[in-house]
N, C-alpha and C positions, 0 to 999 in steps of 0.2 A: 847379269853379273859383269863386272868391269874386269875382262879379263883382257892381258897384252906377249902377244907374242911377238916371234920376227918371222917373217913370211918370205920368201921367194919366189919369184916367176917358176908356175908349173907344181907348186906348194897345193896341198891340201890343208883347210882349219875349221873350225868349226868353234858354234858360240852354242850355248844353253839356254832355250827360256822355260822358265818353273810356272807353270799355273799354282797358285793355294788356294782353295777355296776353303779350307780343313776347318774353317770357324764360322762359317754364311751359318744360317737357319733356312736357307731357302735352296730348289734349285736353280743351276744354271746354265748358261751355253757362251761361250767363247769363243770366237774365231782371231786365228792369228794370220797378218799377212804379212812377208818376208819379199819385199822387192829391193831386189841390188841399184837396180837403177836410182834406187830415193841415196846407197851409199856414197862413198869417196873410195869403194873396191876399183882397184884397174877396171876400164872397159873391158866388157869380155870374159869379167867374173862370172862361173855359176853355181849353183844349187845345184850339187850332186842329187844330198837325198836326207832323207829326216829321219830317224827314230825317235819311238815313241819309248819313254819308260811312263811305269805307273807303282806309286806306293801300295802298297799290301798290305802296310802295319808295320811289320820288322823288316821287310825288305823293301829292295827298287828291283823290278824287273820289265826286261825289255816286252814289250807288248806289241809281240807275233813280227813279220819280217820284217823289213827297212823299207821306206818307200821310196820307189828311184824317182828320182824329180828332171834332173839335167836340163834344167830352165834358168833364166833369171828371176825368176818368181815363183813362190810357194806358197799357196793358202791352204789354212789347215782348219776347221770348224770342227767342234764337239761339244757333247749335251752332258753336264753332269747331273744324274738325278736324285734326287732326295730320298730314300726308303718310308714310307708313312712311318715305319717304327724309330724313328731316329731323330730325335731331338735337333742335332747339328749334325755336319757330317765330319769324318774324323780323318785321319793321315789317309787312308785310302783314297782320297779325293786328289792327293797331288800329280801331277801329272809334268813331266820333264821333257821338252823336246830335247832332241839336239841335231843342229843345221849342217850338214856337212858342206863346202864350198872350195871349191879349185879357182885358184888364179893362174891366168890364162898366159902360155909360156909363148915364145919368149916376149919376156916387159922387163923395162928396169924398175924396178921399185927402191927408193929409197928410203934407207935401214933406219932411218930413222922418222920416216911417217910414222902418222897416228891412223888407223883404217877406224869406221865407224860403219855399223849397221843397225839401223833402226827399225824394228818390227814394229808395226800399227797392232795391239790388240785390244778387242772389244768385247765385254764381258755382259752379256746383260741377266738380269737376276726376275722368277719367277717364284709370286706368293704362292699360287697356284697351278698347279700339273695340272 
């Protein structure tokens, strides 16, 4: 999601990424990789920590405790599987990270930068379990 905030030295932020798979016919496995070094974050930005949510149908909930990361780098891989009774699979398939990330104090940053982080993810899809 294109989301913009204003940050400063010592600032924590954080971005979202949504896996959907809620319409495959098949299952699948994902891994996401999140390195600062590929952004334009001040040197010396890091990855706190990631939570997980996951849909349930009517809701989003957080799926069990927070992961501490406090790296410049987070890779995250997971298997979605298919149920044989299930035609496709449905909202319960979606899955939401979210990146926590501290900029590293004291820096000047100016207020009117654009910061970009780009995660690599790789989805691959299986006819058969």
């Amino acid at each position: 999601e294109d989301n913009t905030t204003n940050i400063d030295s010592g600032d924590e932020c954080y971005f979202d990424i949504i896996i959907n798979p809620s319409t495959t016919e098949v299952a699948i496995s994902y891994s996401i990789l999140v390195d600062l070094a590929e952004s334009n974050l001040p040197s010396g930005a890091k990855i706190l920590k990631y939570e997980k949510y996951v849909n349930t149908g009517a809701n989003e909930e957080l799926d069990g405790p927070e992961n501490i990361i406090n790296a410049e780098m987070v890779s995250i891989t997971e298997n979605v599987t298919l149920p044989e009774t299930q035609v496709a699979l449905n909202n319960s398939a979606i899955r939401r990270y979210r990146i926590f990330c501290k900029i590293p104090f004291p820096i000047d940053i100016d207020k009117d930068e654009d910061f970009t982080v780009t995660p690599r993810i790789t989805v691959k899809q299986y006819i058969n379990q």
